[in-house]
LUMVEXLUM-492860 format. One line per field, with one value per residue (C-alpha): residue in three letters; x, y, z. Coordinates in Angstrom, 1 decimal. Layout:
<pts>
aa = [ala ...]
u = [X ...]
v = [Y ...]
w = [Z ...]
</pts>
This chain:
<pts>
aa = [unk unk unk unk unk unk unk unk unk unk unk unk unk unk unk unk unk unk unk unk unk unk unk unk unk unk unk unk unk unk unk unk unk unk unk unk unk unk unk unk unk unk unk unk unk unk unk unk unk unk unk unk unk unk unk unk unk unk unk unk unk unk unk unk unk unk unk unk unk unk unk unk unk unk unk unk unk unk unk unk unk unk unk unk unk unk unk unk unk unk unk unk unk unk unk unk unk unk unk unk unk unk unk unk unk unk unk unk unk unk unk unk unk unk unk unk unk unk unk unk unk unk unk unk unk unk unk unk unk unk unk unk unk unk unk unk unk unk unk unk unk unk unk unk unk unk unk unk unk unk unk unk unk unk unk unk unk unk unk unk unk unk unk unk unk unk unk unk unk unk unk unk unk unk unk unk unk unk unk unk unk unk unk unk unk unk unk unk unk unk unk unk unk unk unk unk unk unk unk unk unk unk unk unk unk unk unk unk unk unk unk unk unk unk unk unk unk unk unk unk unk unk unk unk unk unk unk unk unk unk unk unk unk unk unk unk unk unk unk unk unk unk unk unk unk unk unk unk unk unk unk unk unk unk unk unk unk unk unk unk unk unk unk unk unk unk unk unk unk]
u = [-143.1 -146.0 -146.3 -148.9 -148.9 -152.5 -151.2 -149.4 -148.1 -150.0 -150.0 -147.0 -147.0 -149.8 -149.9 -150.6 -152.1 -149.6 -148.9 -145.1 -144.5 -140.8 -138.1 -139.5 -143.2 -144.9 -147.2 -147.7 -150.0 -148.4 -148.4 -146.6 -145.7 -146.7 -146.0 -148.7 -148.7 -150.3 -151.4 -151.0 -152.7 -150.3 -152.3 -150.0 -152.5 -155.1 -154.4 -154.1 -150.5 -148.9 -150.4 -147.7 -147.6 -145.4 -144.7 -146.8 -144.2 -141.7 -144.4 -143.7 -140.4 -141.4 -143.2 -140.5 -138.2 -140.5 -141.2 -137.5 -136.5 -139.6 -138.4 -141.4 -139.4 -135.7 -135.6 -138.0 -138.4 -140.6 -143.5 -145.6 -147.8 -147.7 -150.7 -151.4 -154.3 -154.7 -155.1 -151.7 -154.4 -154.0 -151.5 -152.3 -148.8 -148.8 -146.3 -145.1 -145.5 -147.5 -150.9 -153.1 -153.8 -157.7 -158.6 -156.1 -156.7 -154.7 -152.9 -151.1 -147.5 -146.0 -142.1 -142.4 -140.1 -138.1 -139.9 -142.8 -144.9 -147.8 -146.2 -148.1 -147.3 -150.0 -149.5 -146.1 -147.3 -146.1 -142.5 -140.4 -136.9 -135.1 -132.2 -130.1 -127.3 -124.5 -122.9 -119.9 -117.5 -116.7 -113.3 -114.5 -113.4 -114.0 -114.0 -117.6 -118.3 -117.8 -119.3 -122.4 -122.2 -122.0 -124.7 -126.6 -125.7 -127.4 -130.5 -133.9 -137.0 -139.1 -137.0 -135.7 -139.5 -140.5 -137.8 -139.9 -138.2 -135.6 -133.4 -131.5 -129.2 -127.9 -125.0 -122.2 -118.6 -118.2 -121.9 -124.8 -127.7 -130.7 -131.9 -135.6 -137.0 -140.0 -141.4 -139.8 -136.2 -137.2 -139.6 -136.5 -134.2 -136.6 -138.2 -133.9 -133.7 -137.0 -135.2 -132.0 -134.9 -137.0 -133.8 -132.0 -129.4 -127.1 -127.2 -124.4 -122.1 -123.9 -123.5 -126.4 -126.3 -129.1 -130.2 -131.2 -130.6 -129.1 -130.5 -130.9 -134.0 -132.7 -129.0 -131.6 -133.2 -129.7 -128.3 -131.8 -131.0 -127.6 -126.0 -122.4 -121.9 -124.6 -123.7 -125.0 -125.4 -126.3 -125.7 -126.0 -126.9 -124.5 -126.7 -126.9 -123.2 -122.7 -125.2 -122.9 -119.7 -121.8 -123.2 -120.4 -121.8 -119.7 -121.4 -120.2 -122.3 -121.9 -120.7 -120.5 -118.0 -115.3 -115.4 -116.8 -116.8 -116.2 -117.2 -117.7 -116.2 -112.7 -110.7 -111.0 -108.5]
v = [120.2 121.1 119.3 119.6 118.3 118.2 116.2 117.2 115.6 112.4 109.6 107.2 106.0 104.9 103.4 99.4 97.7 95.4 92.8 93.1 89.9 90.2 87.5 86.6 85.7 88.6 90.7 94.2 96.0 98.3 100.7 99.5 102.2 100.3 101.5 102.6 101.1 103.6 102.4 105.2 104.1 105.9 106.6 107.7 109.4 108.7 104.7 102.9 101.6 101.3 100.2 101.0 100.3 102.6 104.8 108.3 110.8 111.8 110.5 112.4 111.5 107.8 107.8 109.7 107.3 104.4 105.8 106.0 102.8 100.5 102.5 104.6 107.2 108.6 112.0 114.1 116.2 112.9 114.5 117.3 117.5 114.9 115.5 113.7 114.6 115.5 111.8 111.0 107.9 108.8 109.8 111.2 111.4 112.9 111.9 114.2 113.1 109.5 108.6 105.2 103.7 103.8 100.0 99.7 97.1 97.2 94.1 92.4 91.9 92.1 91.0 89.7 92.0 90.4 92.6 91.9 95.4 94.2 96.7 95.7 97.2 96.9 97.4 97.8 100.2 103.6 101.4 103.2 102.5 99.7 97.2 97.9 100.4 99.9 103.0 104.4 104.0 106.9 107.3 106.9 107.1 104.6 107.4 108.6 105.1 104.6 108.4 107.2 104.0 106.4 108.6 105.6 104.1 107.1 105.8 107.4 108.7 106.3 103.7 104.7 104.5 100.9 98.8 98.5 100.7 100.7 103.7 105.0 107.8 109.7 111.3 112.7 112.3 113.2 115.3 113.7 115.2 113.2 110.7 108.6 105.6 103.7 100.2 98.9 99.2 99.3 102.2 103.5 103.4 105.1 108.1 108.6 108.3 110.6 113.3 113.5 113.5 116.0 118.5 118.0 116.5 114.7 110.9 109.6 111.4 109.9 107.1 105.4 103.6 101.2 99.3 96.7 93.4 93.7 91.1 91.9 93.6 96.3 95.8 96.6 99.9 101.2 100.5 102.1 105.1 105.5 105.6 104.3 103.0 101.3 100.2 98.2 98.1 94.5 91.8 90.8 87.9 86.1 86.9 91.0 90.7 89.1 91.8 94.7 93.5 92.9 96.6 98.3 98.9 99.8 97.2 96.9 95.0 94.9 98.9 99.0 101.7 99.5 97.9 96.9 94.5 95.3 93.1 95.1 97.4 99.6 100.2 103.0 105.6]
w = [110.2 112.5 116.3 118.1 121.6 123.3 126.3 129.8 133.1 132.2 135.7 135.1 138.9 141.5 145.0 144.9 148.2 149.4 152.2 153.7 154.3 157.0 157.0 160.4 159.0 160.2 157.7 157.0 155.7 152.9 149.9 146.7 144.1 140.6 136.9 135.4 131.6 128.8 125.3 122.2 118.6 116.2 112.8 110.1 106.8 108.7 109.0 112.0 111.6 115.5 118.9 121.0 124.8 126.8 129.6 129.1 128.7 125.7 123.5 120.1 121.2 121.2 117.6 116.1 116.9 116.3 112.7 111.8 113.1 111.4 107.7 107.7 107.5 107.0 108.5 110.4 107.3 106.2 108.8 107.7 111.2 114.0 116.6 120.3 121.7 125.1 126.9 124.8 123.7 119.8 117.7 114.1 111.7 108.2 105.8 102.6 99.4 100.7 99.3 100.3 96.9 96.1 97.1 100.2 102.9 106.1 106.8 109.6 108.9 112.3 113.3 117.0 118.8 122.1 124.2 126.8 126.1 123.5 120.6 117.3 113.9 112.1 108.3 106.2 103.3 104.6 105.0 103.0 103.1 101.5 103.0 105.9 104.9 106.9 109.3 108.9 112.5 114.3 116.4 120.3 124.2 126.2 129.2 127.1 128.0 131.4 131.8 130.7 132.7 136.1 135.1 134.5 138.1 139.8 138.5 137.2 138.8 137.7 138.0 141.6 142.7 140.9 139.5 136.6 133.6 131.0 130.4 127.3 127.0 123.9 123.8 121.4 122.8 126.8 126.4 127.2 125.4 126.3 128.7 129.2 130.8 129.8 130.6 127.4 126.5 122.8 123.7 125.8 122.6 119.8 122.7 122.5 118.8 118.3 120.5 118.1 114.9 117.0 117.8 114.4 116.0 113.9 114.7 112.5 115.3 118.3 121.1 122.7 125.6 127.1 130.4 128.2 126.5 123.2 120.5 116.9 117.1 119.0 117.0 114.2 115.2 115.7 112.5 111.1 112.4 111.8 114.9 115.0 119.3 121.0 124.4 127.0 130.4 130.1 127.8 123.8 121.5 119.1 116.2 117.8 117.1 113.8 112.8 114.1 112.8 109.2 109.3 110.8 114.5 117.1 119.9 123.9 126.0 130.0 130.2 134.0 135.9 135.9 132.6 129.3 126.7 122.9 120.2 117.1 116.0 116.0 119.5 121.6 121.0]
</pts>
């Protein structure tokens, strides 16, 4: 597999004219930092098959991770090149071994996803995989847990400037390997998932853990990818947890320092 990345340092933050307005009435005139939200067109074989709106950084990351969890692909060995230019405006994605068929027209065939971004998957041919397989449960700790719960506590850059990002952190056992933000907590998830694809890192032995609400959608992407613990800092839906128990997830939602709550999957040892 060939990357190549055209893009660097792209703006993810910018001062917003503001009025303070003070408990006691008076007003202020103020600087606000705001989020600055960055749209990507992913083409895989030259089709336009993702409009994805994220944070500008990690973004191979990002459409690895968006790739594997919509079925386009399995692996990263899927990818012969993945390019982004230099604006991080355009991604172009080759696939091994996938043709368009000589009278193909692009269709619109998108799930609505439970998050507030805009992401639009355009077309389903380059979909490749079949039904959800389930994952096989790894032993855990719920110390790796509660680790990941503190580091998350400290808070992110990005976060720490505008209250406006998710965050998602991979990590096998007590080792965190990985950590991101973005405005999306899906986008959050997959730039984490693409990391694990991007470094070979095995994600049948990992643990993610997310800022953000946990319906099936994002039950979904998980079990996709194969990872056996998703926690959450936050909370889940019924249907997120009939959906792990079904597949074999290991879910906690409301991972906080102090404690956590497990509804699918084996005890801690």
């Amino acid at each position: 597999m060939r990357i190549d990345e055209r893009y660097d340092d792209l703006e993810k933050i910018t001062d917003s004219a503001c009025r303070k307005i003070l408990r006691d009435g008076s007003v202020q005139k103020a600087k606000s930092k705001a989020l600055q939200e960055h749209v990507i067109d992913v083409y895989v074989n030259a089709v336009l098959t993702m409009k994805l709106v994220c944070t500008p950084e990690y973004l191979t990351e990002l459409v690895f991770g968006r790739l594997l969890t919509e079925g386009i692909i399995t692996s990263a060995d899927d990818i012969r090149t993945i390019y982004i230019c230099q604006y991080g405006k355009r991604a172009r994605v080759f696939l091994k071994e996938k043709e368009l068929p000589e009278k193909f027209q692009p269709g619109y065939v998108e799930m609505t996803p439970t998050c507030c971004t805009g992401n639009h998957i355009l077309n389903d041919y380059f979909v490749s995989a079949g039904e959800l397989e389930p994952v096989k449960p790894i032993p855990w700790k719920s110390e790796w847990i509660f680790a990941l719960a503190e580091q998350f506590a400290k808070d992110t850059a990005l976060h720490k400037s505008t209250m406006a990002t998710h965050s998602c952190f991979l990590a096998k056992g007590a080792e965190l390997l990985f950590q991101c933000e973005d405005i999306g907590r899906h986008n959050a998830l997959d730039k984490a998932i693409g990391y694990a694809l991007r470094h070979k890192i095995d994600l049948s032995e990992c643990i993610l853990y997310s800022s953000g609400r946990i319906p099936t959608d994002m039950a979904y992407k998980v079990i996709r990818a194969g990872v056996p613990i998703l926690a959450s800092k936050s909370s889940v839906t019924i249907q997120a947890v009939e959906l792990a128990k079904e597949y074999g997830l290991t879910l906690i939602s409301s991972a906080r320092g102090d404690y956590m709550n497990l509804l699918a999957g084996p005890d801690p040892e």
